[in-house]
C-alpha angles and dihedrals in degrees: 000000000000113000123208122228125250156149127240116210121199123206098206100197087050088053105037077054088052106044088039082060100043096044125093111265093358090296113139123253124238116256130182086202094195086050070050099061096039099053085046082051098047096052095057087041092254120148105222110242089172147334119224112200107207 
């Protein structure tokens, strides 16, 4: 299988939104944002290079 290269960019106020949402009583969830980045890579067949939290 050849991966293409890529970066992954987080927009860290769409996804605090999002895990506070998601999370049980408005409490965040816990998230390994680079685990994060990889599993997102993986399922459209990308090889991380690097992940940039913004």
């Amino acid at each position: 299988m050849n991966l293409k290269e890529t970066y992954v960019l987080i927009d860290g106020g769409y996804l605090s939104k999002i895990t506070k949402r998601l999370g049980k009583d408005g409490i965040r969830l816990d998230i390994d944002l680079n685990l994060f980045a990889i599993t997102l890579a993986k399922t459209q067949s990308l090889w991380v290079s690097g992940v940039y939290y913004y």
